[in-house]
C-alpha positions in Angstrom: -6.3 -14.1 -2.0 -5.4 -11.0 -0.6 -6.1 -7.3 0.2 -8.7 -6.6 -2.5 -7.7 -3.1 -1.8 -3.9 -3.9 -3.2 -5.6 -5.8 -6.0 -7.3 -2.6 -7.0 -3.6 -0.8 -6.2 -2.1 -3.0 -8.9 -5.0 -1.6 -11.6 -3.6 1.8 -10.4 -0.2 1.1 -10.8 -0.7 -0.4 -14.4 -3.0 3.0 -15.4 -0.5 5.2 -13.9 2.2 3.5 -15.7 0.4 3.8 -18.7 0.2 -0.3 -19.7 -4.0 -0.3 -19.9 -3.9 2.8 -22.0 -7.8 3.1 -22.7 -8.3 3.9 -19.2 -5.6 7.1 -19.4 -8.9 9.2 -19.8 -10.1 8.4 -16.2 -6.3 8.2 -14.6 -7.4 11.0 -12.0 -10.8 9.2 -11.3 -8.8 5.9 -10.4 -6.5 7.7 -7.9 -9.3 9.0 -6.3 -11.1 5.8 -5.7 -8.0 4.0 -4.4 -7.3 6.9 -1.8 -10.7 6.1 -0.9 -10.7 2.3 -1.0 -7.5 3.0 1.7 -8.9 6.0 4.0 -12.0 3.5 4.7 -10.9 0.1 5.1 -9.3 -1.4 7.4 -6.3 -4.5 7.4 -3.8 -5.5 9.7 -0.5 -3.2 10.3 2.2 -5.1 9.3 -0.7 -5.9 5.6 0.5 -9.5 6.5 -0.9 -12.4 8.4 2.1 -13.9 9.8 1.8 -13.9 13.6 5.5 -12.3 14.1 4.3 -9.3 12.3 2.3 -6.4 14.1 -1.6 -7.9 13.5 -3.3 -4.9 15.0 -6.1 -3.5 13.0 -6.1 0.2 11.5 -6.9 1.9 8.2 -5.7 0.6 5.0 -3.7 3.9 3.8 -1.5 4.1 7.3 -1.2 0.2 7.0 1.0 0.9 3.7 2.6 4.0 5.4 4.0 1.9 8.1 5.1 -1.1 5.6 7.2 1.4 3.7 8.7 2.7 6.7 9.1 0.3 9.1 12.2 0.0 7.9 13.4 3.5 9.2 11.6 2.3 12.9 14.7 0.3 14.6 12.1 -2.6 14.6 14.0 -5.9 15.0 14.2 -7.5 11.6 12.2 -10.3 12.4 9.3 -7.4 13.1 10.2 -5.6 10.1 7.8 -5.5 7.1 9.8 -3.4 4.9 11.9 -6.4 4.7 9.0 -9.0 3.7 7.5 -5.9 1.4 10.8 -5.4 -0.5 9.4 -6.4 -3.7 6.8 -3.9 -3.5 8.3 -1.3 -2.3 9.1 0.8 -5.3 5.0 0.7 -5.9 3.8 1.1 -2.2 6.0 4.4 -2.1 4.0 5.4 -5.1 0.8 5.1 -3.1 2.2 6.4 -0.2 3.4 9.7 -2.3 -0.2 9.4 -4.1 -1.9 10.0 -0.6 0.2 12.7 0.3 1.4 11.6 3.2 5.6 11.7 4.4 8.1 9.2 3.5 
């Protein structure tokens, strides 16, 4: 279930944090593929189903943009998806940073 896009963030995650060390030798290939795998898909904003959450469609990569800050928005809480993304924060900032993109 799921984003197969965040599924392949969480093989990211574990080669960048160096806990599938055979694939260390292709850590810059992996990065690449998962900016792509975000610039050309496309989920819902708020990367959540729930129908008090924004549902409107747009790219993958600004999808987890606006999850990390929503928070900074003034979006009512019951809106906000940094709130229901808390526990992946720490890792969707990562991806955030890994696009390049401001925080």
């Amino acid at each position: 279930m799921g984003n197969l896009n965040m599924w392949f963030a969480v093989i990211w995650i574990l080669v960048n944090e160096g806990e599938i060390e055979y694939l260390n030798p292709i850590k810059s290939n992996i990065t690449e593929h998962l900016i792509f795998r975000l610039t050309k898909t496309k989920t819902m904003a708020s990367m959540c189903g729930l129908s008090q959450f924004v549902s409107t469609q747009i790219n993958t990569d600004i999808a987890v943009w606006y999850c990390v800050n929503s928070g900074y928005m003034n979006v009512p809480v019951e809106k906000d998806t940094f709130r229901f993304h808390l526990f992946d924060h720490e890792h969707m900032v990562k991806i955030v940073k890994a696009l390049g993109y401001p925080i």
